[in-house]
Every structure is written in structure tokens, then in C-alpha cells.
N, C-alpha and C positions, 0 to 999 in steps of 0.2 A: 715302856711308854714311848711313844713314836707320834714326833709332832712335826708339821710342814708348815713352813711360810711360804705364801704364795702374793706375788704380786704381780699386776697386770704387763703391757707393754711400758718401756718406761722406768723400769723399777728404779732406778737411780740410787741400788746396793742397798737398799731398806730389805730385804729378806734375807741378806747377808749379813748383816751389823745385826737383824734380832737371829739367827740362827747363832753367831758369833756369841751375841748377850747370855740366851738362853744357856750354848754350853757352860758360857762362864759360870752361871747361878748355878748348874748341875751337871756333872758327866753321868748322870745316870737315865739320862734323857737321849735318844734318838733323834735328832732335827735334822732337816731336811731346807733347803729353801730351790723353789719354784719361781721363776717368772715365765711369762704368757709366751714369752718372745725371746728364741735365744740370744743370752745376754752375757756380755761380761761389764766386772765392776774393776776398771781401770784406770779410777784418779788416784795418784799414787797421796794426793793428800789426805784419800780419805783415810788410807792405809794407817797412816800416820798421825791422824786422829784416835782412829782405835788404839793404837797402840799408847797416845797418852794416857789415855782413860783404863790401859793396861788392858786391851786386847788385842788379838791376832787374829785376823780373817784368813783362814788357813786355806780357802780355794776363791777364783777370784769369778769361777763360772758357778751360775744356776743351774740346777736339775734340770733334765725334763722329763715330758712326758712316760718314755718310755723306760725310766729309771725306775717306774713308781707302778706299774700295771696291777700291780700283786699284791700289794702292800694296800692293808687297813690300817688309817693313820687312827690313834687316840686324839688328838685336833687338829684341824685345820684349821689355818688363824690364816685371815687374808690382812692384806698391809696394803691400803691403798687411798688416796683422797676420793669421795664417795660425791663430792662436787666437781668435782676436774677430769675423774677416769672412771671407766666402764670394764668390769669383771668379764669376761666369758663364763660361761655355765663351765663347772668345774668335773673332768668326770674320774675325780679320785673317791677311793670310796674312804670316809672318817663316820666315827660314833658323836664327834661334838664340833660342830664349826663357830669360832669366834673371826671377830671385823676387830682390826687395831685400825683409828684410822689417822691416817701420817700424809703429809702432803709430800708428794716428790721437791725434794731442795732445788733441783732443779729446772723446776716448772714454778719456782715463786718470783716475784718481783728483787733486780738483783738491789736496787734501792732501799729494802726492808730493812737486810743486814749482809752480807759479806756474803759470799759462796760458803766459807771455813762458817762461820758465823750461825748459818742455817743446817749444816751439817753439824756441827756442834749441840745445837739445840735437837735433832732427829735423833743425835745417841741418847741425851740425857733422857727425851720422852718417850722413848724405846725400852731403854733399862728401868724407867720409874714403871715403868706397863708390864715387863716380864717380870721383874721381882714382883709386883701384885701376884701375876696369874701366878707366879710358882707358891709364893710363898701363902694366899690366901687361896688361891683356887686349886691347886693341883695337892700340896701337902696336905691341909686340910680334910681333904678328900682320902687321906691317904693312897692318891695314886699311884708315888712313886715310892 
């Protein structure tokens, strides 16, 4: 099973906190995470978020393209606000593509809640989203 998160310019470590999630719910799962635009995810707070929540973000760069040329992913899941950002046509080849849609924390009003605050809230809607897909959509299926 071989799954990628993909997120556009911008990604602001959303494809890295659910590839991060994802392994947590299963090491038997392949993930991969994708942004548009080479990125690294270098607020050492967020690090330290996950790691409350008992995770480690074990690379701090996104894939790219050419990491992936060969590879038929079992989903592609894109992670992105669908009001705020704009996808590129994606040219990986997958059998099932899912949208989680997350707004970048750092593209919200800082007024709403805190920097940590809205980061806080992207793991907990991230992990309530992946425990779904694994546990109703992917087991179920018995895909994995």
C-alpha cells in the first residue's frame, strides 16, 4: 500500500504532520508527502507539537517530483484549502485520489487563535481524518 500527500505552494508541514500521522496509525503503509514547490518544514515549534501529541517528523523536506516518476501510488490524498490555494494538474499516476481539506495555519488570521493554537488544532483535524481513512476506509477494505 503506497500512499502520497500532496500539497500545493505554501504547504506550511500539512503533508508532513499527515505522512508523520499516517505512519503513526500503521507501519505497514508506504507514504510519501509532496509539495508543489520545494519546501522545507522548519518551525522548530511545530516539531515540538508533534512530538506532544507523541510524534516525530523524521525528514523535514518534501519529495519531489522526480522521487516519484515510477511509482503507482494506492491514494493520492491532496491537503489543501480549496478557497485560498490552487492545485497544479498532478502528473503522478494513483488508482484512488482523495482532497483532506486543511487550511494553511499560516495563511489564517493571527487574531483567531495563536500560531501554536492553529497548529494544534491542523494535528488534531489531521489525525481525526487519517484514523477515519485507515480505520473505515482502508481496513475495511481490507487493503492493508
Amino acid at each position: 500500500m503506497k500512499v502520497i500527500f500532496i500539497c500545493p505552494g505554501g504547504n506550511s508541514c500539512r503533508s508532513l504532520i499527515a505522512k508523520t500521522v499516517l505512519l503513526a496509525i500503521s507501519e505497514e503503509i508506504e507514504v510519501f508527502s509532496y509539495g508543489m514547490e520545494k519546501m522545507q518544514c522548519s518551525d522548530q515549534f511545530i516539531f515540538d507539537l508533534m512530538e506532544e501529541y507523541g510524534y516525530k517528523i523524521e525528514t523535514t523536506d518534501t519529495s519531489q517530483l522526480d522521487d516519484h516518476n515510477d511509482v503507482v501510488f494506492d491514494y493520492l490524498i491532496t491537503i489543501y484549502d480549496m478557497n485560498k490555494e490552487k492545485l497544479s494538474p498532478l502528473p503522478f499516476k494513483y488508482i484512488h485520489k482523495l482532497h483532506l481539506d486543511f487550511a494553511a495555519p499560516n495563511s489564517m488570521s493571527e487574531h483567531y487563535l495563536t500560531k501554536v493554537n492553529l497548529y494544534k488544532h491542523l494535528i488534531e483535524e489531521i489525525k481525526v481524518e487519517l484514523e477515519y481513512f485507515y480505520y473505515h476506509m482502508l481496513r475495511s477494505d481490507s487493503v492493508v
